[in-house]
C-alpha positions as CSV (number, residue, x, y, z in Angstrom):
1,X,144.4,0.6,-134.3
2,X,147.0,2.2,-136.2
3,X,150.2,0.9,-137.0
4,X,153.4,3.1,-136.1
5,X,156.3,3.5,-138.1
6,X,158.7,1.3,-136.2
7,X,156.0,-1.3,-137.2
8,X,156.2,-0.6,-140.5
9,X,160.1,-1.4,-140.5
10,X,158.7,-5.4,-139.8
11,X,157.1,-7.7,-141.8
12,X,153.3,-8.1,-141.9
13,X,153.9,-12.1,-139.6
14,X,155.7,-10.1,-137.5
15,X,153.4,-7.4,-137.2
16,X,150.7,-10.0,-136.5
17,X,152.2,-11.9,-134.5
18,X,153.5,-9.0,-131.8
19,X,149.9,-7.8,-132.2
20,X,148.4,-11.7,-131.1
21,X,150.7,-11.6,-128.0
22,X,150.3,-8.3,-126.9
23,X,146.3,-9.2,-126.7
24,X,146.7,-12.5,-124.9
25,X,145.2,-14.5,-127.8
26,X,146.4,-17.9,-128.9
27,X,147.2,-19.3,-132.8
28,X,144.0,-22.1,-131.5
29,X,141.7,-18.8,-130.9
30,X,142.4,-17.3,-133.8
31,X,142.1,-20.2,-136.3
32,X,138.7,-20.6,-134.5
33,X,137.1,-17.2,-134.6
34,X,138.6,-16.8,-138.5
35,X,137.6,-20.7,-139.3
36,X,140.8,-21.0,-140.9
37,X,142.9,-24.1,-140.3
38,X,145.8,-23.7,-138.0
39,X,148.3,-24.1,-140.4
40,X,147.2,-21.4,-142.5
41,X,148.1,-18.9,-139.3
42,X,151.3,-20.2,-138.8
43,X,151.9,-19.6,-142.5
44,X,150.7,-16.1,-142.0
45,X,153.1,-15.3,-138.9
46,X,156.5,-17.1,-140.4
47,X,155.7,-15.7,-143.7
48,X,155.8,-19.2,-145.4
49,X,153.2,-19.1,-147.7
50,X,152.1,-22.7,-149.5
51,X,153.1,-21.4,-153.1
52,X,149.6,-23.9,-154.7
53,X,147.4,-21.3,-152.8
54,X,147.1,-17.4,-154.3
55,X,148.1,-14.4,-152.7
56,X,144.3,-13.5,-153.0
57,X,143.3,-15.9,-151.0
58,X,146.4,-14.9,-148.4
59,X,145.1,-11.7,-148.8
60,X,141.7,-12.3,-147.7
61,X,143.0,-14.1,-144.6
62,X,146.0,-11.3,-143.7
63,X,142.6,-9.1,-143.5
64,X,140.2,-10.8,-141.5
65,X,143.6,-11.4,-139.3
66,X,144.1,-7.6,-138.9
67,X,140.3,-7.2,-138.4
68,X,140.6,-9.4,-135.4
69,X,143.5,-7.9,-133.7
70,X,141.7,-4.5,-134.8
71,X,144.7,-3.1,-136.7
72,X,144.3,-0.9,-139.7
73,X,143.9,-3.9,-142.4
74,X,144.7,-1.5,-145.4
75,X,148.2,-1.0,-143.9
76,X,149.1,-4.3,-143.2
77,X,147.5,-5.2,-146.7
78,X,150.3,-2.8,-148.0
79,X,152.9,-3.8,-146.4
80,X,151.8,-7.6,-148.1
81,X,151.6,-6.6,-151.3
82,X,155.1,-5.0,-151.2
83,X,156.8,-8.2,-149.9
84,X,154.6,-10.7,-152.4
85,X,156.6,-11.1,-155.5
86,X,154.2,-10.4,-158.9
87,X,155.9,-13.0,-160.6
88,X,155.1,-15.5,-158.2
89,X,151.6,-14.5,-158.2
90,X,151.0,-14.2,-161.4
91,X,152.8,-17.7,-161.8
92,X,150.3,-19.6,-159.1
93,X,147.4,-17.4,-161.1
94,X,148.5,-19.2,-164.3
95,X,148.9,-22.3,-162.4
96,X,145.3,-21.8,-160.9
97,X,143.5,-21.0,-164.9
98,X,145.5,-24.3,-165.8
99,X,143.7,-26.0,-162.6
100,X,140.6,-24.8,-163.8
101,X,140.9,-25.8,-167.8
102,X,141.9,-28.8,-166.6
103,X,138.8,-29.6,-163.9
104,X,136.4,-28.1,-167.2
105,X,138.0,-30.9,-169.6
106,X,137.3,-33.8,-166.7
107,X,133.9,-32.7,-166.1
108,X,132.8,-32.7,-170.1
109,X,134.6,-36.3,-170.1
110,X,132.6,-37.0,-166.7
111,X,129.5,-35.6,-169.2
112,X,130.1,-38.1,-171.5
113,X,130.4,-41.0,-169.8
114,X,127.2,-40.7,-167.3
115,X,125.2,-39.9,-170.7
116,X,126.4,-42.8,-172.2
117,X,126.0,-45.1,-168.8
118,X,122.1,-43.7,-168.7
119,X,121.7,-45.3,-171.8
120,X,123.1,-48.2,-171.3
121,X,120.4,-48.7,-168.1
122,X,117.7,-47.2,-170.4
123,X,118.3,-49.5,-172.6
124,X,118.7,-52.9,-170.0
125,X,115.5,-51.3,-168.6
126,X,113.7,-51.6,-172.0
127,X,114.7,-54.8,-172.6
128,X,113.7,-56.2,-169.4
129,X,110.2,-54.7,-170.0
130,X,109.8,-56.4,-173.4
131,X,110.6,-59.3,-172.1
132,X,108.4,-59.3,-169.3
133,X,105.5,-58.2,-171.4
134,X,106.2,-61.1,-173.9
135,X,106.0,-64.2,-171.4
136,X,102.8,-62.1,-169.9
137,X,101.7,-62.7,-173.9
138,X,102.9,-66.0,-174.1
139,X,101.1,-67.2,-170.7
140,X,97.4,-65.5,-171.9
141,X,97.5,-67.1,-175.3
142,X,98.7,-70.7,-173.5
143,X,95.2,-70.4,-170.9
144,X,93.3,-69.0,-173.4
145,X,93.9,-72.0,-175.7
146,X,93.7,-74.4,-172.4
147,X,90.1,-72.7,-172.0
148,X,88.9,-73.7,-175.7
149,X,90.1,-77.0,-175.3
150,X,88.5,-77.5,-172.3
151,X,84.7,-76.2,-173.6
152,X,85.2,-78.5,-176.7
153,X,85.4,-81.4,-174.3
154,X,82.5,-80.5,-172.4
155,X,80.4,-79.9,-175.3
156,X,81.2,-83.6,-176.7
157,X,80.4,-85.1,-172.7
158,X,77.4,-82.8,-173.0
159,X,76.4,-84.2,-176.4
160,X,77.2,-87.8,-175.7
161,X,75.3,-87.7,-172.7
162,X,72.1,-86.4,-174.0
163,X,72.3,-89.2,-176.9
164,X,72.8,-91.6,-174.0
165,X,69.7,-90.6,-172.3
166,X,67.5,-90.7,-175.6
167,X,68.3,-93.6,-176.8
168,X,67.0,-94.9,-172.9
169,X,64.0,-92.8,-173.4
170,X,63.3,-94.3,-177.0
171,X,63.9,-98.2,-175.0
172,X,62.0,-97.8,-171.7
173,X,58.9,-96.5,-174.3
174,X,59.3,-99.1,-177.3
175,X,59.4,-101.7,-173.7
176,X,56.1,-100.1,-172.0
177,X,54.2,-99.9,-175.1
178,X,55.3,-103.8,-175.7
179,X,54.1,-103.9,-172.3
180,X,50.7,-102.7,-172.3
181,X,49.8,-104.5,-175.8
182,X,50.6,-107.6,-174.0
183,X,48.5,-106.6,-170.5
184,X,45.6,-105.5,-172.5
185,X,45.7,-108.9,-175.1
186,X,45.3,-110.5,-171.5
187,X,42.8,-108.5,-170.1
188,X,41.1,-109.3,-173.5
189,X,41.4,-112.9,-173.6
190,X,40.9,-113.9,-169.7
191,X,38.8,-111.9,-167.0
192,X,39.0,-113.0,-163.7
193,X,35.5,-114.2,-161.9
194,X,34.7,-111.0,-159.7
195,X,34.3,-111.7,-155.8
196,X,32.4,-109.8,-153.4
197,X,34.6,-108.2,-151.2
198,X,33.6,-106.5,-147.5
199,X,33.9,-103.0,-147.0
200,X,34.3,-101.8,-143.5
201,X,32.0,-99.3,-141.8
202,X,32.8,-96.2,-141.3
203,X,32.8,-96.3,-137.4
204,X,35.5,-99.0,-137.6
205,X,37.4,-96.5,-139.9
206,X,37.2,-94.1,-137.5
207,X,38.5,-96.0,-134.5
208,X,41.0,-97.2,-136.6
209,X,42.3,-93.7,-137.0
210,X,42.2,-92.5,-134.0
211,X,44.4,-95.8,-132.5
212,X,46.8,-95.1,-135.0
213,X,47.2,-90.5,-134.1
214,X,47.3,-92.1,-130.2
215,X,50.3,-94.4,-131.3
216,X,52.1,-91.2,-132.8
217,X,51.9,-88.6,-130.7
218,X,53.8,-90.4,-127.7
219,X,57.0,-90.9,-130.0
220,X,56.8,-87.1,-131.4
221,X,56.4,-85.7,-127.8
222,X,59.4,-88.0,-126.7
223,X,61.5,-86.5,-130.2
224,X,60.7,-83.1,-129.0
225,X,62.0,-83.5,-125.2
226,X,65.5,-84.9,-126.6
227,X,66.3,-82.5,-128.9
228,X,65.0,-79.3,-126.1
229,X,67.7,-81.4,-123.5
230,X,70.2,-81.3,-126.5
231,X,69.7,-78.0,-126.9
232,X,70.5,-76.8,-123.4
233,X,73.4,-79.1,-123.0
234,X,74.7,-77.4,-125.6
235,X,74.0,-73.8,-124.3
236,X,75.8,-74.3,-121.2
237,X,79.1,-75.8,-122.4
238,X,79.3,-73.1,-124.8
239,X,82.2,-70.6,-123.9
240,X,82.3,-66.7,-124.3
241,X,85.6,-65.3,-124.8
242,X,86.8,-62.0,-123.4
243,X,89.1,-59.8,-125.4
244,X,91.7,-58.4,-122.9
245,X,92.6,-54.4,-123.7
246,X,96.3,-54.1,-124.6
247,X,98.1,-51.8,-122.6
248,X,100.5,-49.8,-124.2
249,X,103.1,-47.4,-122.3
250,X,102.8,-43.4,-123.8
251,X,104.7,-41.9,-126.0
252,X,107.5,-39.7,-123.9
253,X,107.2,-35.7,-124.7
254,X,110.1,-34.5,-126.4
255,X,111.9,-31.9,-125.6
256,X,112.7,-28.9,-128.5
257,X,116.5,-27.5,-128.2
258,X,116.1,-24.4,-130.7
259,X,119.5,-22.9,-131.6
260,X,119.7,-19.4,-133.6
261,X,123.3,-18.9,-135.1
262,X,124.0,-15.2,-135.6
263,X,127.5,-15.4,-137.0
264,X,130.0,-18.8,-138.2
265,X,130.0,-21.2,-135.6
266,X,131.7,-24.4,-134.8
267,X,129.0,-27.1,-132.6
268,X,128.3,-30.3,-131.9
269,X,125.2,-30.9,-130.1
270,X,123.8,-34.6,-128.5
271,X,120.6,-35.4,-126.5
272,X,120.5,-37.2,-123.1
273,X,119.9,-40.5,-124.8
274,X,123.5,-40.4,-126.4
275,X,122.1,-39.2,-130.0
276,X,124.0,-36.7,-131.8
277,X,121.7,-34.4,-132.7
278,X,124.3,-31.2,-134.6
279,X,127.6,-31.0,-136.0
280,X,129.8,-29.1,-137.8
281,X,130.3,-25.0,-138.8
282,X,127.1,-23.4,-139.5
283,X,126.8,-19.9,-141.5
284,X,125.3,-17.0,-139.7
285,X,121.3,-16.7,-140.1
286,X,121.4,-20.6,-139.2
287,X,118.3,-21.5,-137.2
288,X,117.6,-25.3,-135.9
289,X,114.9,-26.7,-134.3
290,X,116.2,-29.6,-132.9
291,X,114.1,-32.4,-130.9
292,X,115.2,-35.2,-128.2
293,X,115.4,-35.8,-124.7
294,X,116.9,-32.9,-122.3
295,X,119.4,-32.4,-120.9
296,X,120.8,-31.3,-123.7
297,X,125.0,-31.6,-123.7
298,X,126.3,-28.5,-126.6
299,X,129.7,-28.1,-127.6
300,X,130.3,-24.0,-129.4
301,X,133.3,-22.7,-131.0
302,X,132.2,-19.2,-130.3
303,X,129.3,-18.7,-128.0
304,X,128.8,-15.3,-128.3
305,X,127.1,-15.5,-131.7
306,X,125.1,-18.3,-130.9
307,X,121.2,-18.2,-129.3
308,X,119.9,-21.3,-127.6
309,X,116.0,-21.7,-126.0
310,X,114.9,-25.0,-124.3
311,X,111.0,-25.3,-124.5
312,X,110.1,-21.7,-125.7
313,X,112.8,-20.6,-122.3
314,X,115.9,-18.9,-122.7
315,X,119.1,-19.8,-121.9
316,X,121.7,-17.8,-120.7
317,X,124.6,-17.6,-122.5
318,X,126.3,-13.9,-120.6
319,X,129.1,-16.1,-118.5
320,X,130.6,-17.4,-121.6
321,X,133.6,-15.7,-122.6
322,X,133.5,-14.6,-126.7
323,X,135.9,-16.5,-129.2
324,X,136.5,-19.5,-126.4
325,X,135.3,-22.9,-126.5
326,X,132.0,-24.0,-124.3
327,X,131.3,-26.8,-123.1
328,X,128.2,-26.8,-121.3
329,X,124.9,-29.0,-120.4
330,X,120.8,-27.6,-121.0
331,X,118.3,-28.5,-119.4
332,X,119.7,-30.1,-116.0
């Protein structure tokens, strides 16, 4: 939309502002659909520009403004430049390259300063490996020493023993050769007068015998029966344990919210459980999958450029008005 030439007579707030009212649109609106605080707007309208800011930056905002209300943006761009003072500008332009210098000369000294911290922790971390690695040294050689000592002592036990048990050997054999000298210089000397002695027949042997396998087998058969009765006992009294399944409840299905944002947005998104699931101004080409329980309670600062499908299904987003805040509840 043009501006006319009794327009041109006002300033470009005023312009702006007559604009704003004649479309029915509110400072809130505007500082929505822009993104721009609301005190930048007012700044715009009364003309009372923050003097730390550039008049690029105004610029850039004074166009998007005209954009808006569609007004030709290169006249009211014209009719700023002629009311910005180049002095000024050029003064916050100096100001900014001084801004900048300075912010270069804090970031080198912010260089320095995390180089030299990293070494410091590289160097506590070295440290605190050598020392580690030296008790590690310090406990091997101590158990490997405690291991030598220990073999030397068994080796003398060993040894000690085995000189124990020969000089027993060498006794018991000096005594049983002493021994049979002396029982054979009897034998020699005095034999006994031999006596005729009775052998038993070998029908009495047998008898004998069998008396004796009659006595046995009654005690072995009783032996048996006892420990078959143990047995049993033992059987039944023993107890089988059964191993209950757990039951577990399932895993509720989640529900997927996905959101495709086609221009800057304002949202705040939370799930029925209370969880806030999105917030803050997302860039155009924004796409979220987001997962929780519906329904779904979304919050837009411009509903027109935003998409939303619950579970693959659209919703419908026609009755919302464009550049106005919706509040609104998916998946009821």
């Amino acid at each position: 939309m043009a501006i006319t030439e009794a327009e041109l007579n006002h300033s470009t707030g005023e312009i702006l502002s007559h604009a704003r009212r004649q479309q029915s649109i509110e400072q809130d609106d505007v500082a929505k659909r822009l993104c721009l605080p609301l005190q930048r707007i007012k700044e715009i309208e009364s003309e009372n520009y923050d003097a730390s800011i550039s008049a690029a930056f105004y610029r850039g905002y004074i166009r998007s403004y005209a954009q808006l209300l569609k007004l030709n943006d290169d006249e009211v761009i014209k009719l700023f430049n002629s009311s910005v003072d180049e002095k000024a500008e050029l003064k916050t332009l100096s100001n900014l390259g001084a801004y900048r210098t300075q912010r270069k000369e804090l970031n080198s000294k912010n260089a320095v300063f995390k180089s030299i911290t990293y070494l410091i922790v590289i160097a506590f971390i070295g440290l605190a490996v050598w020392g580690i690695k030296d008790r590690w040294a310090a406990k091997s050689s101590s158990a490997a020493t405690t291991a030598s000592t220990t073999n030397v002592l068994a080796l003398d036990v060993e040894d000690t023993g085995s000189a124990n048990i020969a000089t027993e050997v060498s006794e018991s054999a000096t005594g049983s050769i002493s021994l049979s000298t002396e029982d054979a210089a009897t034998v020699v000397t005095s034999e006994p007068p031999q006596q005729s002695v009775p052998q038993p027949s070998e029908s009495a042997v047998v008898d004998s015998q069998t008396a004796g396998a009659q006595e046995v087998e009654p005690e072995t058969n009783i032996a048996l029966e006892q420990s078959q009765t143990e047995q049993l006992q033992t059987s039944n009294f023993t107890e089988t344990t059964v191993t209950e399944p757990v039951v577990t409840e399932a895993t509720q299905a989640q529900d997927i919210l996905l959101v495709t944002v086609s221009g800057d947005c304002w949202l705040e998104i939370y799930d029925n459980t209370g969880e806030r699931l999105a917030v803050g101004l997302k860039k155009s080409g924004k796409v979220m999958s987001l997962q929780g329980q519906a329904p779904f309670k979304v919050k837009l600062g411009n509903p027109s450029v935003v998409g939303i499908q619950l579970n693959n299904v659209a919703f419908d987003m026609s009755s919302f008005a464009p550049g106005k805040t919706a509040n609104f509840v998916v998946g009821k």
